[in-house]
N, C-alpha and C positions, 0 to 999 in steps of 0.2 A: 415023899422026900427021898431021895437017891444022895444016902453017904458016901462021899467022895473027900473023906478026911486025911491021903495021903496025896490027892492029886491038886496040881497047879494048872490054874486055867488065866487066859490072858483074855480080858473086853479090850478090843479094839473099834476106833470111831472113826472117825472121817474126817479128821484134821489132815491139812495135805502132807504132813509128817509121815502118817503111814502110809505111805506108798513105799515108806523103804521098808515094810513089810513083806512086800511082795515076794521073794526069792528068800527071806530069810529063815533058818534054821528054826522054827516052833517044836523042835520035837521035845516033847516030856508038859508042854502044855495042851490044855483043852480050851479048842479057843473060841469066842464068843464072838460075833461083827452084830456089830449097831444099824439097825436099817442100812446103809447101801452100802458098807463096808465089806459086805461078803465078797464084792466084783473084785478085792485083791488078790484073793485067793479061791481056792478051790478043794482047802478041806478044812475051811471052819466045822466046826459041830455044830454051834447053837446060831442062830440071827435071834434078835431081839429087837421088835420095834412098834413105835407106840400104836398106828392102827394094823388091821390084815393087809388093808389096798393103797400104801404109802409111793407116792409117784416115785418110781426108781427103787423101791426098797422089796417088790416083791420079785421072792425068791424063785425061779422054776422050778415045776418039779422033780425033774434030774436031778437040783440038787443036791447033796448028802445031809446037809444041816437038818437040825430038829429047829421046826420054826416056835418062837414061846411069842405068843399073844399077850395081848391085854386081860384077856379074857383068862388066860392059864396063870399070871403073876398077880393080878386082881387081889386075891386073898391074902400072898405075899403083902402087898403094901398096906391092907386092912390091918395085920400084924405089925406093922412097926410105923405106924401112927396114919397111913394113906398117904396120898398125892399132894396134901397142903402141909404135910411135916416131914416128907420125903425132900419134894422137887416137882416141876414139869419134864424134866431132864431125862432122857431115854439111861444116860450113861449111869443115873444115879441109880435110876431102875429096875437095871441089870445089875448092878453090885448090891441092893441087899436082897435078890431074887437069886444071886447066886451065892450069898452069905447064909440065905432061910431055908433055899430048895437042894444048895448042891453039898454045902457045908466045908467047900475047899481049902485047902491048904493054908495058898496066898492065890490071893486074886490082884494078879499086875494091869494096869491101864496102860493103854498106848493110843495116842491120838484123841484125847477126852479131856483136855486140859482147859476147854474153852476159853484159848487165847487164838483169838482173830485179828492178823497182823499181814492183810493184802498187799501192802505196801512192798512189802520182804516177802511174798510168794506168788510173784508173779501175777498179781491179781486174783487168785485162789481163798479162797477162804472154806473147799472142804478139795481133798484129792482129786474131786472128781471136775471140780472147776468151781462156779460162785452159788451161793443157797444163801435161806436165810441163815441168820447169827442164833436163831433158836433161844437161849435160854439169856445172853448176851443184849439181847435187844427187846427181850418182852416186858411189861412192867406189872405182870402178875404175881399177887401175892406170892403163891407159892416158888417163887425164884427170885426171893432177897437174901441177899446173902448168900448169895452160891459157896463163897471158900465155907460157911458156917452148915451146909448143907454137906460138902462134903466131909467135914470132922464130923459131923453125926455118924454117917457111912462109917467112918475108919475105927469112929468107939465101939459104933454096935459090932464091927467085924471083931474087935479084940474082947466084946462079951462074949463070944462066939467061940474065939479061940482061932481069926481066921486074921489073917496079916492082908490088910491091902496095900497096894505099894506102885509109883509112880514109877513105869518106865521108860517114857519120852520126855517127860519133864521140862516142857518150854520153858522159856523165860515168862514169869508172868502167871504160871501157873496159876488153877485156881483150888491143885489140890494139897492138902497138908500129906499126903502119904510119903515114909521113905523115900527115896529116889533111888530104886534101884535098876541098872539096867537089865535087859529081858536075856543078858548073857552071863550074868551072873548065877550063882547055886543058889536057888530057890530055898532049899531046905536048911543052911546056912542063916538068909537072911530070916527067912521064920525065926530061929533059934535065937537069934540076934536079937531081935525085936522083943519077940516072949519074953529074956531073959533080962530084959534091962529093968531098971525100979520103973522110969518114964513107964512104961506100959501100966505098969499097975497102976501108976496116978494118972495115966487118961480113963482106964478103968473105972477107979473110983469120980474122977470129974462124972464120966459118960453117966454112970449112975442116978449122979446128983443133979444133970440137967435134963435125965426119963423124970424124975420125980419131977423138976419144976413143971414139965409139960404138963403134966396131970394136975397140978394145978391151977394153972393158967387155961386148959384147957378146957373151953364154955359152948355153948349153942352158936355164939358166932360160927366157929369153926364146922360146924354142917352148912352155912347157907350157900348159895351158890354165888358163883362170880362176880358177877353182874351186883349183886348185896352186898357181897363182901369188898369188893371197889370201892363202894361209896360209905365206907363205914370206917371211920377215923380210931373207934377202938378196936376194932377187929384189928385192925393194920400194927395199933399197938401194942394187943396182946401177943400177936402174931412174932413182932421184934422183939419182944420179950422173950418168946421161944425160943427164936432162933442165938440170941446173946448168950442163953444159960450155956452153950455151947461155945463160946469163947477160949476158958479154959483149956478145952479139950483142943480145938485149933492150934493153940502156943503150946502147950508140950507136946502136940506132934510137931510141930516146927522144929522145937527144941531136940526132940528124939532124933529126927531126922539129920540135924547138926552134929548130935552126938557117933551117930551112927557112920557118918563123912568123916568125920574126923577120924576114926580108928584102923 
């Protein structure tokens, strides 16, 4: 683990939003691109993507980025419940890989909002032109509830002590983080956050929906896909999970309100 508890790093994804990354000011972040987001820029640090040989996402060697595998975050998701209480989600998988391994600051999103709206972008549905809808269009367990998948993310970051926080924030969103933009004082909105009561009751919620996993948590939850498809309680112990996390979604909403307003 490399403590990086005064540094601000930004995951960027491949909503055709960021493109207006391209030219802009990162300085004072470390910045992260999701499989083929790197092609914006040319000094991310990190790519993160779900296999080595992803069509379009492999990196060349030139470039400067440190590439993080599946195989190097693996143990990451072993710790904070795996892939079936995480997500399928790359975006999700980088923010508690960077919440366990880097221990940052505030970790801002940009272009990870999984809101696919071609209509309004020209036919686009990633910067780079059309893909699939990824986490939007799958109907595997582990990707119901995506808004409840990312208030997991944002509780375990404030167990942590680590602020995550929206800063492209479509309409539609599907994340509960602040909304803060990527040109605001980082170290502000930390302070901001930490300091409000909301933080300690998503806190205490987050707590209280680790313990329901652990009880809900049975043998279902090893089998594989294909099992667990076809298994009508798996699917409800499953919603069950991801519900204890409710709570935790509406006072960040709330926080986040609070936060606008001031």
């Amino acid at each position: 683990m490399v403590d990086k508890r005064n540094k601000h790093a930004m995951i960027v994804g491949s909503a055709p939003c960021s493109a207006q990354l391209v030219d802009a000011n990162l300085e004072g972040f470390e910045k992260i691109a999701l499989h083929k987001a790197w092609q914006l820029r040319d000094d991310f640090d990190y790519q993160i993507a779900l296999r080595d040989h992803t069509d379009g996402a492999q990196v060349p060697e030139t470039y400067p980025a440190r590439r993080i595998r599946k195989r190097q975050y693996k143990n990451t998701l072993d710790q904070v419940g795996g892939p079936i209480m995480t997500s399928a989600s790359i975006s999700i998988f980088a923010g508690f890989w960077a919440v366990n391994e880097a221990r940052y600051k505030t970790i801002s999103y940009f272009g990870c909002d999984l809101v696919y709206q071609p209509s309004v972008t020209e036919g686009r549905t990633h910067f780079y032109g059309v893909s699939d809808l990824g986490p939007a269009a799958s109907d595997h367990t582990a990707q119901i509830f995506p808004h409840l998948r990312f208030a997991r993310l944002f509780g375990w970051g404030l167990l942590h002590r680590v602020v995550l926080l929206n800063a492209s924030a479509l309409e539609g969103t599907k994340m509960c983080f602040p909304e803060i933009p990527y040109e605001e004082d980082r170290e502000i909105a930390f302070t901001r956050v930490m300091r409000s009561p909301l933080a300690a009751e998503i806190i205490r919620h987050s707590g209280a929906a680790l313990a329901e996993e652990q009880i809900l948590y049975n043998e279902r939850f090893e089998y594989r896909w294909p099992k667990q498809r076809h298994d009508p309680e798996f699917r409800e112990d499953m919603e069950a999970c991801m519900k204890a996390w409710e709570p935790v979604y509406e006072t960040a909403l709330e926080l986040g309100e609070v936060l606008n307003s001031q």
